[in-house]
Legacy VTK file of the C-alpha trace (Angstrom):
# vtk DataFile Version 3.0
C-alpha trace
ASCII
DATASET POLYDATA
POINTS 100 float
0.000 0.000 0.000
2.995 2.093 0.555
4.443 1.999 -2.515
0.836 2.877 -4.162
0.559 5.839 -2.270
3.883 6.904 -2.802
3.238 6.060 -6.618
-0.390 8.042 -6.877
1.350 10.886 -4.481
3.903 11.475 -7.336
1.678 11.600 -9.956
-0.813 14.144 -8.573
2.637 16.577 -7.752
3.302 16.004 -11.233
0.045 17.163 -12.635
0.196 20.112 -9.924
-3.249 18.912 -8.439
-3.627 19.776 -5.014
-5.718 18.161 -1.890
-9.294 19.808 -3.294
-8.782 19.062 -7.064
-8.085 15.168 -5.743
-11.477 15.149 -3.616
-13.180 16.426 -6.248
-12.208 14.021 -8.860
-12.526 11.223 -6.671
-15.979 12.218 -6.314
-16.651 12.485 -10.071
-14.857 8.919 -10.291
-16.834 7.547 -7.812
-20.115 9.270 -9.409
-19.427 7.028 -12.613
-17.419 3.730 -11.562
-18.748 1.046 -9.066
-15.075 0.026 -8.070
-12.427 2.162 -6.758
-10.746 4.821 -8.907
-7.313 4.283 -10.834
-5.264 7.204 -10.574
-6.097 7.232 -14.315
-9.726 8.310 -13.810
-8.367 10.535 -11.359
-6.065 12.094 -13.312
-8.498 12.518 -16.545
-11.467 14.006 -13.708
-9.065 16.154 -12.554
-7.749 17.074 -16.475
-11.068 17.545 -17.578
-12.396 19.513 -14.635
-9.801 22.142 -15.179
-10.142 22.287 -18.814
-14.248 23.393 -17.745
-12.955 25.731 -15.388
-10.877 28.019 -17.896
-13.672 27.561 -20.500
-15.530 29.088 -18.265
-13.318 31.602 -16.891
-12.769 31.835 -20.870
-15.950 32.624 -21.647
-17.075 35.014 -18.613
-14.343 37.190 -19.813
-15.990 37.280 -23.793
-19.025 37.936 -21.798
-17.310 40.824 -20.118
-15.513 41.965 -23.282
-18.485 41.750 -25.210
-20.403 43.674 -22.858
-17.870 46.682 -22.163
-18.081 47.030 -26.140
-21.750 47.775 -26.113
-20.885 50.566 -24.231
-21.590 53.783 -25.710
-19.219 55.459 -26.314
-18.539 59.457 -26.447
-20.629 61.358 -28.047
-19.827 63.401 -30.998
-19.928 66.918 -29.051
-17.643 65.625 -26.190
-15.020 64.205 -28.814
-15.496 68.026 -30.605
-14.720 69.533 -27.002
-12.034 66.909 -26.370
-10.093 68.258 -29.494
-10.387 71.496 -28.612
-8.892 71.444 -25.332
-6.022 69.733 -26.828
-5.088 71.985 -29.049
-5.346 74.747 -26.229
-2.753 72.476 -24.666
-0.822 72.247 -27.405
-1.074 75.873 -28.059
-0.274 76.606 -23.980
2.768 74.095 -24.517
4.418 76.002 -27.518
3.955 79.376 -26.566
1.561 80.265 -28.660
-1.133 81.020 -25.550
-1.288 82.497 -22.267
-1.980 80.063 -19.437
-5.139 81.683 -17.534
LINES 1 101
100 0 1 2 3 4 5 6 7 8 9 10 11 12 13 14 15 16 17 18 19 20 21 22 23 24 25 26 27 28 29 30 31 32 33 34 35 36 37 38 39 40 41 42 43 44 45 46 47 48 49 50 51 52 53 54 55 56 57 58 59 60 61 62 63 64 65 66 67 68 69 70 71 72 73 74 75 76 77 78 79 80 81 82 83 84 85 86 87 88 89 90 91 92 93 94 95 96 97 98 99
């Protein structure tokens, strides 16, 4: 039993999956196999359960994206007043105008 432990212990510090990624997958093993898990399953649960977690981190930030481009943006006056106050800066910075 040792060595088995030791065996399944390296394999999950290869894969980088911690205490709560191991439960989990265990669970989802357990969900769809009447015998105990191989670290196989485990490792595939705990593959696949990742790979749903950054789709959906993934596609929460499209949603996000998507939704900051629906955003109006300025208006045609405020982009008219915008220019002009940059050219009175650029005017201030050459010279060419009195700060007031």
């Amino acid at each position: 039993m040792t060595f088995l432990a030791t065996e399944f212990f390296q394999d999950l510090i290869e894969e980088g999956i911690g205490a709560e990624e191991f439960d989990a997958a265990v669970k989802l093993v357990n969900r769809s196999n009447r015998f105990f898990p191989v670290m196989a399953d485990i490792l595939e649960a705990a593959r696949t359960a990742r790979a749903d977690r950054r789709q959906k981190q993934i596609q929460a930030a499209q949603e996000r994206q998507r939704l900051q481009l629906m955003e109006p943006g300025p208006t045609e006056e405020e982009i008219q007043q915008g220019l002009k106050h940059i050219w009175e800066i650029k005017a201030m910075l050459s010279g060419k105008m009195e700060m007031p």
